[in-house]
HTML snippet that shows the backbone in 3Dmol.js (N, CA, C, O; Angstrom):
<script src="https://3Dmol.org/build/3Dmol-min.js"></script>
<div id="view" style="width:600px;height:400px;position:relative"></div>
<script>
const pdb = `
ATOM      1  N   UNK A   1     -55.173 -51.197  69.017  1.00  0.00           N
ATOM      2  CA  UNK A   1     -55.727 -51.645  70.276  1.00  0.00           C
ATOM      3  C   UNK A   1     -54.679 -51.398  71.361  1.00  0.00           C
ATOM      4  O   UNK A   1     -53.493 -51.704  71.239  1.00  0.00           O
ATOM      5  N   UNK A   2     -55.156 -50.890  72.296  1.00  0.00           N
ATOM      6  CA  UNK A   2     -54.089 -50.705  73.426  1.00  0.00           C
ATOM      7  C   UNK A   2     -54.342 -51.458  74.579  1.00  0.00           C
ATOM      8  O   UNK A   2     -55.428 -51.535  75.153  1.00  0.00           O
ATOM      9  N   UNK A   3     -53.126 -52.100  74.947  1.00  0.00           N
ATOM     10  CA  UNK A   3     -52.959 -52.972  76.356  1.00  0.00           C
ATOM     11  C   UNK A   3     -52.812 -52.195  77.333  1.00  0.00           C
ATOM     12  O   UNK A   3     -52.409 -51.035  77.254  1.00  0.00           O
ATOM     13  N   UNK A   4     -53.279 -53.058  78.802  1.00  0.00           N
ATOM     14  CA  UNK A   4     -53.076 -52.107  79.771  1.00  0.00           C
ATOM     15  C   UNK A   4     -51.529 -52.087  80.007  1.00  0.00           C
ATOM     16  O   UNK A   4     -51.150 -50.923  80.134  1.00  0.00           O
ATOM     17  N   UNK A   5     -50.564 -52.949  80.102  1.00  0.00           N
ATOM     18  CA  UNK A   5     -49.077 -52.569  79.875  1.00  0.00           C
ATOM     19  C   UNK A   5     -47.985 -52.248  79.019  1.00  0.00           C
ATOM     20  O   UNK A   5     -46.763 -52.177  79.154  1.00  0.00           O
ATOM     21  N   UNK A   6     -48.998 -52.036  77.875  1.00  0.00           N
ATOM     22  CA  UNK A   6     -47.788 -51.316  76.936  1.00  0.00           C
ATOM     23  C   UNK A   6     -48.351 -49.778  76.519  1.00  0.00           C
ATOM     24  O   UNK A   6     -49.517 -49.391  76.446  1.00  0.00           O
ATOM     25  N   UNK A   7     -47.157 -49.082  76.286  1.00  0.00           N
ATOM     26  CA  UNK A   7     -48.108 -47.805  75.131  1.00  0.00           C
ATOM     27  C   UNK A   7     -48.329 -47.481  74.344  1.00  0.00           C
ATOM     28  O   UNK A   7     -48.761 -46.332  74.248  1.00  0.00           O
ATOM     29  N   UNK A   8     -48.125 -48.536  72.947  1.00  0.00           N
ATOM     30  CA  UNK A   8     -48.952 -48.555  72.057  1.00  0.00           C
ATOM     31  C   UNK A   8     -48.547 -50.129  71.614  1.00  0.00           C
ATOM     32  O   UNK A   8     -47.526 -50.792  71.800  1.00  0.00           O
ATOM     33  N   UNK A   9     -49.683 -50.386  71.017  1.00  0.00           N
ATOM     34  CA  UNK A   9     -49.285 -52.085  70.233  1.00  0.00           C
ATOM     35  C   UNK A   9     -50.404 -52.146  69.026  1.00  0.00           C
ATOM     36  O   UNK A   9     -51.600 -51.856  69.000  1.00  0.00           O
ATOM     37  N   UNK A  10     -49.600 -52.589  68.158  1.00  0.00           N
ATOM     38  CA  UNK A  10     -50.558 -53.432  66.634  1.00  0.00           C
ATOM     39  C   UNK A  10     -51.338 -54.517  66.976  1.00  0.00           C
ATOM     40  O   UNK A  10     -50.883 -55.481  67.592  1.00  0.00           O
ATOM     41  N   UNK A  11     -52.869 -54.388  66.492  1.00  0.00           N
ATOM     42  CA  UNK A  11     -53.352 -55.774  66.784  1.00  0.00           C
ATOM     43  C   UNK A  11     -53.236 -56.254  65.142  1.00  0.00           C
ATOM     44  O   UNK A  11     -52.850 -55.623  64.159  1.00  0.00           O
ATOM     45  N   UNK A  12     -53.753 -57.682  65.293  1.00  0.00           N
ATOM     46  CA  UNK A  12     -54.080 -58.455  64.004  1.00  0.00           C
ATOM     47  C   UNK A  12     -55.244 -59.192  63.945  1.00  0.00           C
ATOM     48  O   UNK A  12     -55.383 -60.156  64.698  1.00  0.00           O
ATOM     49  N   UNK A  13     -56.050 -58.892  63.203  1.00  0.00           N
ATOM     50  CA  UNK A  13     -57.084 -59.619  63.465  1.00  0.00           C
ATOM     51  C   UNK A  13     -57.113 -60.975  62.185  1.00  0.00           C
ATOM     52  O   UNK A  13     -57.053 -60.758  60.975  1.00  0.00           O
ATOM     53  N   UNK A  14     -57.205 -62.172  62.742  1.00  0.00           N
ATOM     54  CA  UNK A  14     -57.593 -63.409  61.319  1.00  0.00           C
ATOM     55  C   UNK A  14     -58.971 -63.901  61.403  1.00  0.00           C
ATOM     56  O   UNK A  14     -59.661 -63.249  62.186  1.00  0.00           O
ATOM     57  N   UNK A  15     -59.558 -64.868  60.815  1.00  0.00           N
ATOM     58  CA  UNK A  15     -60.484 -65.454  61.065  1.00  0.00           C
ATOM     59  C   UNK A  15     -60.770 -66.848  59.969  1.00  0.00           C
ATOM     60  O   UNK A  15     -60.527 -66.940  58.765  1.00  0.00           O
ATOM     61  N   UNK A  16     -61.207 -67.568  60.653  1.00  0.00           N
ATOM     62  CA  UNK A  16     -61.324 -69.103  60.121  1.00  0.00           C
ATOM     63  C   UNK A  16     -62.424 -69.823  60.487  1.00  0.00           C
ATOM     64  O   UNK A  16     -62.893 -69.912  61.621  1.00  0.00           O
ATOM     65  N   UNK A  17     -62.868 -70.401  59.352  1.00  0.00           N
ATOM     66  CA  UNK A  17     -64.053 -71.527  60.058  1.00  0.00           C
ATOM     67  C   UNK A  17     -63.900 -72.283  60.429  1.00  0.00           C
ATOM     68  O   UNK A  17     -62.728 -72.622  60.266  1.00  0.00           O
ATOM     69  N   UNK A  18     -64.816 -73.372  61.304  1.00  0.00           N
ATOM     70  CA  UNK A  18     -64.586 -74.334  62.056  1.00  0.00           C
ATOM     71  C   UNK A  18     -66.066 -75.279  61.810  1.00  0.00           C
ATOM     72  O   UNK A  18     -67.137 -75.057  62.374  1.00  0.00           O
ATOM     73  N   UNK A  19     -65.802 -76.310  60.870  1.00  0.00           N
ATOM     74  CA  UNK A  19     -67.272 -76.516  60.147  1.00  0.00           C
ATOM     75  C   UNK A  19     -67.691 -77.635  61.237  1.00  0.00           C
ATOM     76  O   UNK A  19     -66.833 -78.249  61.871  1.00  0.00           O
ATOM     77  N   UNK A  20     -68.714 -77.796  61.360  1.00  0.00           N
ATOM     78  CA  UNK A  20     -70.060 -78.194  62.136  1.00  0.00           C
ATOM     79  C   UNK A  20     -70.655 -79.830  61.288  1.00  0.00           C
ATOM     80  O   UNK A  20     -70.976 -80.947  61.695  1.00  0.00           O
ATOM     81  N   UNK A  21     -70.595 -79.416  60.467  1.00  0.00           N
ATOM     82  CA  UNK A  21     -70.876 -80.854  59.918  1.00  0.00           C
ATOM     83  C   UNK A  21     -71.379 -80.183  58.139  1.00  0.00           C
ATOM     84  O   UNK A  21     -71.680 -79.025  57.847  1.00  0.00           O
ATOM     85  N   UNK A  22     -71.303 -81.532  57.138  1.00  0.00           N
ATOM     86  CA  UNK A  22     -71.141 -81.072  55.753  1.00  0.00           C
ATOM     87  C   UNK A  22     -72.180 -80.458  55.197  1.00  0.00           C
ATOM     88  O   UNK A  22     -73.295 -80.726  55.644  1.00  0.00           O
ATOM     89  N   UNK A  23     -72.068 -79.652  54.273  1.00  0.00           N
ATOM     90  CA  UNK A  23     -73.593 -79.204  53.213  1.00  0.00           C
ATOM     91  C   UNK A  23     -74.541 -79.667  53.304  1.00  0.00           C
ATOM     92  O   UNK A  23     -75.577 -79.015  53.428  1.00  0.00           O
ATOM     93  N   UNK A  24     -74.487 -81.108  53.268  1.00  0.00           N
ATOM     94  CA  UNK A  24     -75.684 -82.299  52.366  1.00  0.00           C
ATOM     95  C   UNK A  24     -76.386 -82.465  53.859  1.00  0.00           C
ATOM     96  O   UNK A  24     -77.422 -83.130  53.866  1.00  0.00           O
ATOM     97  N   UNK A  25     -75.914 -81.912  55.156  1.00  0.00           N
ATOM     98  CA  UNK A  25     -76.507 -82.651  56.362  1.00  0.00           C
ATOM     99  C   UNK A  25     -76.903 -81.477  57.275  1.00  0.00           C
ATOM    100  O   UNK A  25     -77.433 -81.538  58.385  1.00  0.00           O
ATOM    101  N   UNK A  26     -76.561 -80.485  56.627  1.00  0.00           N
ATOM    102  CA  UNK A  26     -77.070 -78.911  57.535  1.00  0.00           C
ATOM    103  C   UNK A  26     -79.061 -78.881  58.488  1.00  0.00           C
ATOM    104  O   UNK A  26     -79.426 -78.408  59.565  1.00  0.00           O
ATOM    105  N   UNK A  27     -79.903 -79.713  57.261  1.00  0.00           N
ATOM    106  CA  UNK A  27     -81.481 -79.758  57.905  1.00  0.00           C
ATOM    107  C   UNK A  27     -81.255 -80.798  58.923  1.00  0.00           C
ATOM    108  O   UNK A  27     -81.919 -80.680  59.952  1.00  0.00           O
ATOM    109  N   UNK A  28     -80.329 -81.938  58.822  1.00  0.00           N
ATOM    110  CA  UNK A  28     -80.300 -82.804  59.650  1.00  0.00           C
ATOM    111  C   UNK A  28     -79.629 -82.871  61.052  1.00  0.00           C
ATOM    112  O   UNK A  28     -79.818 -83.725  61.918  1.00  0.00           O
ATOM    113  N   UNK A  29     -78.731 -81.694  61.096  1.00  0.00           N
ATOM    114  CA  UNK A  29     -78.332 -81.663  61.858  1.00  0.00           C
ATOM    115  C   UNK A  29     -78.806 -80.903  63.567  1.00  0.00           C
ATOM    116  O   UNK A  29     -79.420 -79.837  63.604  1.00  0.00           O
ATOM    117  N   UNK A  30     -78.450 -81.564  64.697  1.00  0.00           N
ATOM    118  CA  UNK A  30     -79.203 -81.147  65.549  1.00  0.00           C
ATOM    119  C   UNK A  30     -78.378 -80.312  66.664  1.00  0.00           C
ATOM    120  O   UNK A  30     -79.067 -79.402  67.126  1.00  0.00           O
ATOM    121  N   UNK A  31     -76.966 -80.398  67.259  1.00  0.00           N
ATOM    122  CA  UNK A  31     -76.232 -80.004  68.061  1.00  0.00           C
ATOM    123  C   UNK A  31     -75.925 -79.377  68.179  1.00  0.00           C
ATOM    124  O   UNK A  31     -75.609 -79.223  69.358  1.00  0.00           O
ATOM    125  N   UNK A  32     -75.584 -78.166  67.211  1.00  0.00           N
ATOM    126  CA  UNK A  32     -75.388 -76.787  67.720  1.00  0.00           C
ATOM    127  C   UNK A  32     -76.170 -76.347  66.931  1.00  0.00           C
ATOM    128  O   UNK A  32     -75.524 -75.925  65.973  1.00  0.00           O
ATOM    129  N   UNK A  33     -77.715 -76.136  66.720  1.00  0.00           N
ATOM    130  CA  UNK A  33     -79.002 -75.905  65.843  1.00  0.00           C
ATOM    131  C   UNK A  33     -78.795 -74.886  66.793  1.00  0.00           C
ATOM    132  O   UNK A  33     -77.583 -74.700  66.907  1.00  0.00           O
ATOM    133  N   UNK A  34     -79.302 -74.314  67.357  1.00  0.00           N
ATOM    134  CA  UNK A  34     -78.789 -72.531  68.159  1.00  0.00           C
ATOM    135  C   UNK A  34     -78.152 -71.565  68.038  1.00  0.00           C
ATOM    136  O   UNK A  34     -78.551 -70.410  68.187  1.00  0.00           O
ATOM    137  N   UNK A  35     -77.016 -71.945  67.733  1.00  0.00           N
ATOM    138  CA  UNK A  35     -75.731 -71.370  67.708  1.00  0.00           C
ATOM    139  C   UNK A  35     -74.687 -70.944  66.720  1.00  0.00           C
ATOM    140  O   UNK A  35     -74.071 -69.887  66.580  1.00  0.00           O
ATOM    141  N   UNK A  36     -74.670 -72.614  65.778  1.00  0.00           N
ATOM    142  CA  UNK A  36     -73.738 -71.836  64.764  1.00  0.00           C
ATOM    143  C   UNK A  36     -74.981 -71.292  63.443  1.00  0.00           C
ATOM    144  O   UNK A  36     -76.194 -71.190  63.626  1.00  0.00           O
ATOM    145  N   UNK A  37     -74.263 -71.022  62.200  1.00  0.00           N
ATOM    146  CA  UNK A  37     -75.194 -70.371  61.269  1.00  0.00           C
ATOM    147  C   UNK A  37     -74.925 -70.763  59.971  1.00  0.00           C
ATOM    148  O   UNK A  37     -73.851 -71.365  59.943  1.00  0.00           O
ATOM    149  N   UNK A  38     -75.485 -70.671  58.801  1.00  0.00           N
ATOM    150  CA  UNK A  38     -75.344 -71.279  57.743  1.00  0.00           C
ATOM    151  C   UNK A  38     -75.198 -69.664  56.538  1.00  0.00           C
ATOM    152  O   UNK A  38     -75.778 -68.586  56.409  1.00  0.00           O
ATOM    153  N   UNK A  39     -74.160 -70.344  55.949  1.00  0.00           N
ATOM    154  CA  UNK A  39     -74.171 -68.977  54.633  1.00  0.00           C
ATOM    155  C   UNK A  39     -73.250 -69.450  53.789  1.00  0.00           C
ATOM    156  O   UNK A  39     -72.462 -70.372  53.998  1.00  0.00           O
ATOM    157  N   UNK A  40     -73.387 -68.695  52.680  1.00  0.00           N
ATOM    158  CA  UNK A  40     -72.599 -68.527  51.719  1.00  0.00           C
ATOM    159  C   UNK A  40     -71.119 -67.067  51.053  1.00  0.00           C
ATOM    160  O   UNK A  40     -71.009 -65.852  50.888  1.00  0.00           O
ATOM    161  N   UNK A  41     -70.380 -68.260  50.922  1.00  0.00           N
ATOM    162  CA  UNK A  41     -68.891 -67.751  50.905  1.00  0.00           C
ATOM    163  C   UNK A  41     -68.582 -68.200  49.809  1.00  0.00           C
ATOM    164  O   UNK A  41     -69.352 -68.911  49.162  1.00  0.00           O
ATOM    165  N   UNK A  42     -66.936 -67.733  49.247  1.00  0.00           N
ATOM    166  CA  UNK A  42     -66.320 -68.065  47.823  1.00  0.00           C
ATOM    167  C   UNK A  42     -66.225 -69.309  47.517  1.00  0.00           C
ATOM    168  O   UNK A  42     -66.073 -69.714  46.364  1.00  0.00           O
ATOM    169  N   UNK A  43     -66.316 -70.100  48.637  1.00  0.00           N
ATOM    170  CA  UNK A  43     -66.485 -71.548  48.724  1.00  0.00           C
ATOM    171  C   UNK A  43     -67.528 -72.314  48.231  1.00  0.00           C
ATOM    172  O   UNK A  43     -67.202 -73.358  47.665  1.00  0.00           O
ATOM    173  N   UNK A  44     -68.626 -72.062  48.306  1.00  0.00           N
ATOM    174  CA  UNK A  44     -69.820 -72.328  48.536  1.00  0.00           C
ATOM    175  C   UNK A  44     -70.510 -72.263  49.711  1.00  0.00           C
ATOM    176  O   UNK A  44     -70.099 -71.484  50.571  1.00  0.00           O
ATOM    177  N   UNK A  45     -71.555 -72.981  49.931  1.00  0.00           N
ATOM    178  CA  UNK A  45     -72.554 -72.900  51.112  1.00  0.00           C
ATOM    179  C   UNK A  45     -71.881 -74.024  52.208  1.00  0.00           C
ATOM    180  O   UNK A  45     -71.346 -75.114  52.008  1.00  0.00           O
ATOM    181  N   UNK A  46     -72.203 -73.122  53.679  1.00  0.00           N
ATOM    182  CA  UNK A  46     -70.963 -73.296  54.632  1.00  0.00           C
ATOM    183  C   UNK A  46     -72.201 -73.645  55.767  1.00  0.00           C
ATOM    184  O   UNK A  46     -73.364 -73.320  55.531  1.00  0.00           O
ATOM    185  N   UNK A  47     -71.736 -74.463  57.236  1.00  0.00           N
ATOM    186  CA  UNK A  47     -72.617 -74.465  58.132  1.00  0.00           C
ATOM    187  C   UNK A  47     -71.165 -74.493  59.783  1.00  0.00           C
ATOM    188  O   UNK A  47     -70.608 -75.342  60.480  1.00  0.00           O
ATOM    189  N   UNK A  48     -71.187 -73.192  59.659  1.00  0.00           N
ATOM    190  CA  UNK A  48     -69.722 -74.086  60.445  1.00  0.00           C
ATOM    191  C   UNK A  48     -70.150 -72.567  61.610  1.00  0.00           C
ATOM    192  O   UNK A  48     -71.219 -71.960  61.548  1.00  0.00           O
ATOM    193  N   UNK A  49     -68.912 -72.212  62.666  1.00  0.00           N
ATOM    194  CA  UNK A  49     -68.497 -71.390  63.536  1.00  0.00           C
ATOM    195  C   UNK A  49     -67.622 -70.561  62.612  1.00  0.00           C
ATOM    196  O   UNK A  49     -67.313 -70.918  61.475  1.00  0.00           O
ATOM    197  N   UNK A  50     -67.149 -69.125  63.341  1.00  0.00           N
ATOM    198  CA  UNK A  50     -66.591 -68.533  62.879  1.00  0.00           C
ATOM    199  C   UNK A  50     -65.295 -68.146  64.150  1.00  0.00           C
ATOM    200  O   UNK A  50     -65.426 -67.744  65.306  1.00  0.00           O
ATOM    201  N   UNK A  51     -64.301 -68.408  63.498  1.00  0.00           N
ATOM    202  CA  UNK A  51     -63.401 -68.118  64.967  1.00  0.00           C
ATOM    203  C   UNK A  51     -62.349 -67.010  64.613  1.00  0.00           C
ATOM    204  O   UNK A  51     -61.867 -66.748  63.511  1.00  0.00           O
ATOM    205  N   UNK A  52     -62.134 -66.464  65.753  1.00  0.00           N
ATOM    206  CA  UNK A  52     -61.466 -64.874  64.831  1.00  0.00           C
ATOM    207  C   UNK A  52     -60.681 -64.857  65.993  1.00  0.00           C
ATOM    208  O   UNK A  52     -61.276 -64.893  67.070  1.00  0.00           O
ATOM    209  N   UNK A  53     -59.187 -64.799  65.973  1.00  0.00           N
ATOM    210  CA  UNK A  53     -57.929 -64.984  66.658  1.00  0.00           C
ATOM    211  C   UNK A  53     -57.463 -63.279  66.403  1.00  0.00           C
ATOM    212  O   UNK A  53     -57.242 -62.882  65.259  1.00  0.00           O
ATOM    213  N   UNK A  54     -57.385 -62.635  67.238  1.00  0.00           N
ATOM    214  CA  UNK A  54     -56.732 -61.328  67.479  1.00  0.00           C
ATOM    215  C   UNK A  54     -55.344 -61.562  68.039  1.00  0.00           C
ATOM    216  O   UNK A  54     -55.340 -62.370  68.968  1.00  0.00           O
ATOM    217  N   UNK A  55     -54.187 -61.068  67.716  1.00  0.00           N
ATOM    218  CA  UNK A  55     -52.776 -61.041  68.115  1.00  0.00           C
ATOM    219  C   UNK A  55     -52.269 -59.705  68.014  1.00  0.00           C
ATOM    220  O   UNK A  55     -52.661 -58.849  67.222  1.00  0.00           O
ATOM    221  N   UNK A  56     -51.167 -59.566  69.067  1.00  0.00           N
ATOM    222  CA  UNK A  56     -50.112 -58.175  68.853  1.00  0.00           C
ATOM    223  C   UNK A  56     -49.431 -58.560  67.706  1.00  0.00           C
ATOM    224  O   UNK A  56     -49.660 -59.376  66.814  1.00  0.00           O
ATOM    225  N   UNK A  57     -48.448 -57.694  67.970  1.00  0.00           N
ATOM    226  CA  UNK A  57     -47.252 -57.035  67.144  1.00  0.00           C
ATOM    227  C   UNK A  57     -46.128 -58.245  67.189  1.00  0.00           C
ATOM    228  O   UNK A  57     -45.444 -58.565  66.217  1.00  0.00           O
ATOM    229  N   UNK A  58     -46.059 -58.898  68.577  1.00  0.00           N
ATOM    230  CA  UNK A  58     -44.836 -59.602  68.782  1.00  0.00           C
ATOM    231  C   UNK A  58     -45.410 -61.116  68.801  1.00  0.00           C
ATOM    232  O   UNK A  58     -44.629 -62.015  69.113  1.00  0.00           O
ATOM    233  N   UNK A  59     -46.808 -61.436  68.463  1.00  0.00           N
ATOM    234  CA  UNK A  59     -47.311 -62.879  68.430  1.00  0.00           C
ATOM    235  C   UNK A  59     -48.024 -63.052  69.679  1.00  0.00           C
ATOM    236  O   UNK A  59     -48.659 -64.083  69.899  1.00  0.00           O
ATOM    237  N   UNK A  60     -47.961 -62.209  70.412  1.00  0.00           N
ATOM    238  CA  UNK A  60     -48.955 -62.708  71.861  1.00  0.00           C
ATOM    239  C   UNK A  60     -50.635 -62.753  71.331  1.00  0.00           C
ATOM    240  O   UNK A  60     -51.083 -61.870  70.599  1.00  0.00           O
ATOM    241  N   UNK A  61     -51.338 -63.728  71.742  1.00  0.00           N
ATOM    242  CA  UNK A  61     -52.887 -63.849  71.719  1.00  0.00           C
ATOM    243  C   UNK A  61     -53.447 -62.671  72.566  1.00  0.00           C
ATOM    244  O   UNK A  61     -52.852 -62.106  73.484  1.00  0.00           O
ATOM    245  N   UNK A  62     -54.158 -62.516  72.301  1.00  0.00           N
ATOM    246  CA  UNK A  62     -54.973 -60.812  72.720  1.00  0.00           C
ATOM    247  C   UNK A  62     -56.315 -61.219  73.268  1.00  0.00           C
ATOM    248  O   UNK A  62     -56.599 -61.277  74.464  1.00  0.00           O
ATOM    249  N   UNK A  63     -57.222 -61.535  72.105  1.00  0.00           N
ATOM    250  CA  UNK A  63     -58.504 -62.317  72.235  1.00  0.00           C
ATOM    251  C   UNK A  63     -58.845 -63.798  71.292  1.00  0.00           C
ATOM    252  O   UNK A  63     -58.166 -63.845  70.266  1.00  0.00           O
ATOM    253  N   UNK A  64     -59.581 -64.728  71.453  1.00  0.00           N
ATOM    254  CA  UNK A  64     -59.519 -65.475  70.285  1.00  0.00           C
ATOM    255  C   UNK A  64     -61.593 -65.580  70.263  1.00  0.00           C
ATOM    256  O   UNK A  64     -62.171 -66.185  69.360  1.00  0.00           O
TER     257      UNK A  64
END
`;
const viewer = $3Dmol.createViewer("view");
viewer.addModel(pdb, "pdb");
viewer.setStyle({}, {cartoon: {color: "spectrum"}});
viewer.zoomTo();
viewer.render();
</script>
């Protein structure tokens, strides 16, 4: 990924969930019914956000 002030840089991309409320309460739940999404991972069955933190080379935040 290239910045507009450098001439070349490494990005990093991570990503992590950010759960919404538990398994057992996913039909019940009403507040972010729009938005976030429900699936299955190595974990089991998940109802959360997905947040994905992009960084350079030297630790600066890029996008999150």
């Amino acid at each position: 990924m290239l910045l507009p002030h450098s001439r070349l840089s490494l990005a990093f991309v991570d990503s992590s969930k950010l759960q919404v409320c538990h398994n057992l309460r996913i039909f019940k739940h009403q507040v972010f019914k729009g938005t976030s999404k429900r699936g299955k991972g190595t974990m089991g069955w998940f109802y959360d956000f997905k947040l994905y933190l992009i960084i350079n080379d030297q630790g600066g935040i890029i996008s999150v």
